[in-house]
C-alpha positions in Angstrom: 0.0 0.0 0.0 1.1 3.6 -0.3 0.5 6.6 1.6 -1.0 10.4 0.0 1.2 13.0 0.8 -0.8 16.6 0.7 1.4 19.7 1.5 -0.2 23.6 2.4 -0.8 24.2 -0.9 -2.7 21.1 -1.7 -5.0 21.6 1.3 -5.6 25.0 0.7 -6.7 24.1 -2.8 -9.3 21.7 -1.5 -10.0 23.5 1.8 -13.4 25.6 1.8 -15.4 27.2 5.2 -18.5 25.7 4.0 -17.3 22.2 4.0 -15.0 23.0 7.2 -18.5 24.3 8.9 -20.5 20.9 7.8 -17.5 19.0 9.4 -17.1 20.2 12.5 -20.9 20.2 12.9 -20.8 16.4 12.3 -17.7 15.7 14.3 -19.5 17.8 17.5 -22.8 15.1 16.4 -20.5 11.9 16.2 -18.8 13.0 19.7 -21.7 13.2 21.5 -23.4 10.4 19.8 -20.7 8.1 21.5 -19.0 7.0 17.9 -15.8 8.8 18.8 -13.1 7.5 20.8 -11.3 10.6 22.1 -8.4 10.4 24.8 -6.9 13.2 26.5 -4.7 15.7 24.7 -1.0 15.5 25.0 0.6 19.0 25.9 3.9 19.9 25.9 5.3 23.4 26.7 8.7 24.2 25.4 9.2 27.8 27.4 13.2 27.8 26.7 11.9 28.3 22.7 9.2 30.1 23.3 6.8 27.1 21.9 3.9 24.8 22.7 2.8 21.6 21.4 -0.6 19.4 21.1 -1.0 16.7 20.2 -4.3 15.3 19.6 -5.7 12.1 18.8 -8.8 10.9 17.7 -11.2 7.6 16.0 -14.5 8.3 14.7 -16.7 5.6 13.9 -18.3 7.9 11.5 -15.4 8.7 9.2 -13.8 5.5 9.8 -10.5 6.8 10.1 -8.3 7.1 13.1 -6.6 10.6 13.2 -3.4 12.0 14.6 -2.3 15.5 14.7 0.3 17.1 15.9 -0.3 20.8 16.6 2.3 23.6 17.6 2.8 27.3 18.5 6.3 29.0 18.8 5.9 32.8 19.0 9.4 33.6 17.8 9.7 31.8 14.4 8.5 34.3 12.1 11.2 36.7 13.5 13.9 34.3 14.4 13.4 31.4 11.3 11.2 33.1 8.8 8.2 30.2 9.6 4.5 30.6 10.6 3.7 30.7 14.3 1.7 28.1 14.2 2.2 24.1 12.5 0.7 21.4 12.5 0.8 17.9 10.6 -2.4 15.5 10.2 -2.2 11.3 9.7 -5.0 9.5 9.0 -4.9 5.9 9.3 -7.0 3.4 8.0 -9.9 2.9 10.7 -10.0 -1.4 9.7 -6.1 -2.5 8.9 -4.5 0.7 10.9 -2.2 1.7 7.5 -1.3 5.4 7.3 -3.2 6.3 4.3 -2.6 10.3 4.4 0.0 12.3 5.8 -0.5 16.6 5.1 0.1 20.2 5.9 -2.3 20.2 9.4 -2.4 24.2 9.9 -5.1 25.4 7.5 -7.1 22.4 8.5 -6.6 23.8 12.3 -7.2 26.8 11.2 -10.4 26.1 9.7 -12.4 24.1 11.9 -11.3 26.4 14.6 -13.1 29.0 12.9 -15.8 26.8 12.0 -16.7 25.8 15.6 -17.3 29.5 16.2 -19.6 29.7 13.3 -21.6 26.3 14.4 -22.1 27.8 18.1 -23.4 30.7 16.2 -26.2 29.1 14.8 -27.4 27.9 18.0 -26.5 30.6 20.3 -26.0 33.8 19.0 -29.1 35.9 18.2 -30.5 35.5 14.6 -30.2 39.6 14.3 -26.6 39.2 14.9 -24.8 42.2 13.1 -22.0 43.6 15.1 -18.8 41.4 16.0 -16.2 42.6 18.6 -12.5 40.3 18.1 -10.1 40.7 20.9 -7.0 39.6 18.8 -6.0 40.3 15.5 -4.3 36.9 14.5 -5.0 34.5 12.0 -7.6 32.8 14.3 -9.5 36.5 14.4 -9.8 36.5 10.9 -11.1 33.0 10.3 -13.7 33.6 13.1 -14.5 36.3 10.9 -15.0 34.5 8.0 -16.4 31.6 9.5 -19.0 33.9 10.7 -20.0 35.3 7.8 -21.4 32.2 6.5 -23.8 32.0 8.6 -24.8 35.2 9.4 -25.0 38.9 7.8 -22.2 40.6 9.6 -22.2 44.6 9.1 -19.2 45.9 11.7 -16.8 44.8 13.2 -14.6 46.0 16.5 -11.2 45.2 16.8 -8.8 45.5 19.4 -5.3 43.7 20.0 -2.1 44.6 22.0 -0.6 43.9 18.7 -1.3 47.5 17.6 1.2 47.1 14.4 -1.1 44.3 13.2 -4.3 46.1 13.5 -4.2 47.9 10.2 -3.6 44.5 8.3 -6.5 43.3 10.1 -8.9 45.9 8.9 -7.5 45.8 5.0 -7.8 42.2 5.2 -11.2 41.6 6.5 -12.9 44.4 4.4 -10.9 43.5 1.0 -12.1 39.8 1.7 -16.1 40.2 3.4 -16.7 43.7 2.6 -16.9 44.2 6.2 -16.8 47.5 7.6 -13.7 47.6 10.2 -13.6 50.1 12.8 -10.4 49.8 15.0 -10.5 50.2 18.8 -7.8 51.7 21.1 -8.9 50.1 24.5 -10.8 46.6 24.6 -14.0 48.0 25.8 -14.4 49.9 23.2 -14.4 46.7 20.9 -17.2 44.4 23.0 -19.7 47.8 23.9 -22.7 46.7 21.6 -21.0 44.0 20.4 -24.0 41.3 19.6 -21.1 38.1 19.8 -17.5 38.8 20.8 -14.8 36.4 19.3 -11.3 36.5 22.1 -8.7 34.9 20.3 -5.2 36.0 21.8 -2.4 33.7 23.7 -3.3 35.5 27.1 -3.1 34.5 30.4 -5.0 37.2 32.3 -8.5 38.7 32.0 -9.1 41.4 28.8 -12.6 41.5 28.9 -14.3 42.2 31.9 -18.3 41.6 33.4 -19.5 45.1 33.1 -18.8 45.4 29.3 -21.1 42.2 28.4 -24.6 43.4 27.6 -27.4 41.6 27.9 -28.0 39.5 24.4 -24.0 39.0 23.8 -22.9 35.6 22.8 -19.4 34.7 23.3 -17.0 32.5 21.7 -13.8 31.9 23.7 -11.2 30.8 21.6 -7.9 31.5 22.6 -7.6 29.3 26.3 -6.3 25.9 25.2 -4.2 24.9 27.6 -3.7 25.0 31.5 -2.8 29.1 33.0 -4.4 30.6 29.8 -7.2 33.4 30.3 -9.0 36.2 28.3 -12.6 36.6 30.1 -13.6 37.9 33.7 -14.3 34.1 35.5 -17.7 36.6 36.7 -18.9 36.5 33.4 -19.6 33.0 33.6 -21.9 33.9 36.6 -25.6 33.7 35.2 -24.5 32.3 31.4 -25.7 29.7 29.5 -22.2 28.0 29.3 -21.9 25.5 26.2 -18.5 23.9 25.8 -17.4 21.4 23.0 -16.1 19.0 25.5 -16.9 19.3 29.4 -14.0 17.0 30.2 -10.9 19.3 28.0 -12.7 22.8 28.9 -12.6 22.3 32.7 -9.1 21.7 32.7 -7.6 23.4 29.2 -10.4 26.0 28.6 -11.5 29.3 29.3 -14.0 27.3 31.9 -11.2 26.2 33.9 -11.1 29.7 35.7 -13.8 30.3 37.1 -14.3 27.0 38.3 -10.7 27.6 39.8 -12.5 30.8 41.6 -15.1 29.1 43.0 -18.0 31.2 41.0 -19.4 28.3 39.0 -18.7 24.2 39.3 -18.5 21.6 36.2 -22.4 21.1 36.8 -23.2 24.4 36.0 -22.5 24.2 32.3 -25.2 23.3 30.3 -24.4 21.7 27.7 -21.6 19.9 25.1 -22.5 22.0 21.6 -23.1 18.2 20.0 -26.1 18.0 22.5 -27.5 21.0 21.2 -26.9 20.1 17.6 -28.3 17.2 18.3 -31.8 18.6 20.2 -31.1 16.8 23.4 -30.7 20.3 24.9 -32.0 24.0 24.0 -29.3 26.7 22.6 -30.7 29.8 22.9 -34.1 30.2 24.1 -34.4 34.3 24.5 -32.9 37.6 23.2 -31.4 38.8 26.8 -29.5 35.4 27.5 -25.8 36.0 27.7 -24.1 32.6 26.1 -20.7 31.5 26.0 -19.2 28.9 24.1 -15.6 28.0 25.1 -14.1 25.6 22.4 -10.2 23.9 23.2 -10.6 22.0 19.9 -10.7 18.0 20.0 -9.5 15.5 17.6 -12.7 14.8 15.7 -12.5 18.3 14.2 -9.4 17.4 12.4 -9.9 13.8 12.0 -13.7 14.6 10.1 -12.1 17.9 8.4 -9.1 15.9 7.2 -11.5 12.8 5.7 -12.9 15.4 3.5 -9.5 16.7 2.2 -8.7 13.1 1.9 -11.0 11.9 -0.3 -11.6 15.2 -2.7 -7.6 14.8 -3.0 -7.8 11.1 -4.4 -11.0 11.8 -6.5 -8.7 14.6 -7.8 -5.3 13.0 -8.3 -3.5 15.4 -5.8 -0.2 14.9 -3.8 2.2 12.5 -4.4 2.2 8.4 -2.5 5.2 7.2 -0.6 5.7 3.9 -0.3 6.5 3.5 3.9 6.3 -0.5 3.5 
């Protein structure tokens, strides 16, 4: 047998939000539909280099493949080695005889279904008037919330604020050349959530940036930067009196923004209400008024790349994409 190789380029040209969205949606399904066999992520932080590492594993009963990824974040390479900040490399191996049938370029995968998990809580949980988007963060991830957003719903402003100031400018030439967004950049944080009707954070931070008193009645938010243990970007208060929906109770307690206030004291595991695959799947409500304040704090779990990576898979082979090595 021989095994696909699929580099960036490859990916990108098979890669699509739409198909990233209907992914993640089924992987979030699958999960909580008990077809997934999910363990624990592997973490690994590198602080001499300035670098983390995840690794995340993953078999789904739905794709039938078992999935591997290995993701990592090292803040100095595009200074010190000319590389992106964030990698990451995806296998897939043959759910029956166990064969790695794909190896390839993992980032705009990540990428992707991060920003797709946004856009599925969306659906559920954000108010169907939606218009105004505040983004703490002016990253890649910002951006692909942005334009996971806009898929499913008709964004007219958004608010951005980063302690990146030199990057803010790109973010606003970016986002209106590709949505046709209007961008209005912020100089203090609270001026990006005020009216805000969903607030995307997505920054490396390890302390509170947004803070109860700013969150108006109504907002939804998606928590996107906390992914491992020490990491922070919302006021554990806020959590007080939300409809908390997670994409996985066991990794958000421990990795996610959840982790915090449950640290504090203000809220316990029992208070969230729900895995987002429950509310996919009807077993529980998403949002049921216009005043409810929701959050949805996603870590990212293995069936989001393993589902997301199937697709790529097989629209490479049907194709004739990449290149096979021969590993036996």
């Amino acid at each position: 047998m021989e095994t696909l190789l699929l580099n960036q380029q490859e990916v990108s040209e098979l890669l699509n939000m739409p198909d990233a969205i209907k992914a993640v949606e089924e992987a979030y399904k699958a999960y909580n539909l008990n077809k997934v066999q999910q363990p624990p992520i592997v973490s690994i932080d590198v602080a001499e280099h300035k670098g983390e590492i995840d690794i995340k594993a993953c078999y789904s009963g739905i794709s039938g493949m078992t999935s591997v990824k290995t993701a990592v974040g090292y803040w100095n390479n595009p200074e010190a080695y000319g590389l992106p900040t964030l990698l990451a490399t995806i296998c897939l191996f043959d759910g029956k005889t166990g064969y790695p049938v794909c190896i390839m370029d993992g980032r705009l995968i990540t990428e992707y279904r991060t920003g797709a998990a946004g856009a599925v809580s969306a659906k559920v949980l954000a108010r169907k008037d939606s218009k105004t988007v505040g983004v703490i963060g002016a990253g890649s991830q910002a951006r692909m919330q942005l334009r996971a957003l806009a898929e499913v719903l008709t964004i007219e402003t958004v608010k951005v604020w980063s302690r990146s100031k030199e990057k803010l400018a790109g973010y606003k030439s970016d986002i209106e050349a590709l949505l046709g967004i209007n961008v209005v950049i912020c100089d203090v944080p609270e001026e990006s959530v005020a009216e805000a009707d969903i607030v995307v954070t997505a920054t490396p931070g390890k302390k509170a940036i947004i803070l109860k008193d700013w969150i108006e009645k109504g907002t939804h938010i998606i928590a996107v930067g906390a992914d491992m243990e020490g990491k922070q970007e919302i006021d554990p208060e806020i959590f007080s009196g939300a409809k908390i929906v997670v994409d996985s109770i066991d990794q958000c307690t421990l990795k996610g923004e959840t982790q915090n206030p449950i640290k504090a004291g203000i809220i316990s595991a029992k208070d969230i209400h729900a895995e987002i695959g429950e509310v996919l799947l009807g077993k529980k409500p998403g949002r049921v008024n216009d005043d409810e304040i929701t959050i949805f704090d996603t870590t990212g779990m293995g069936v989001q790349d393993n589902t997301t990576a199937k697709i790529i898979y097989d629209w490479a082979v049907e194709k004739g994409l990449g290149q096979y090595l021969r590993l036996i």
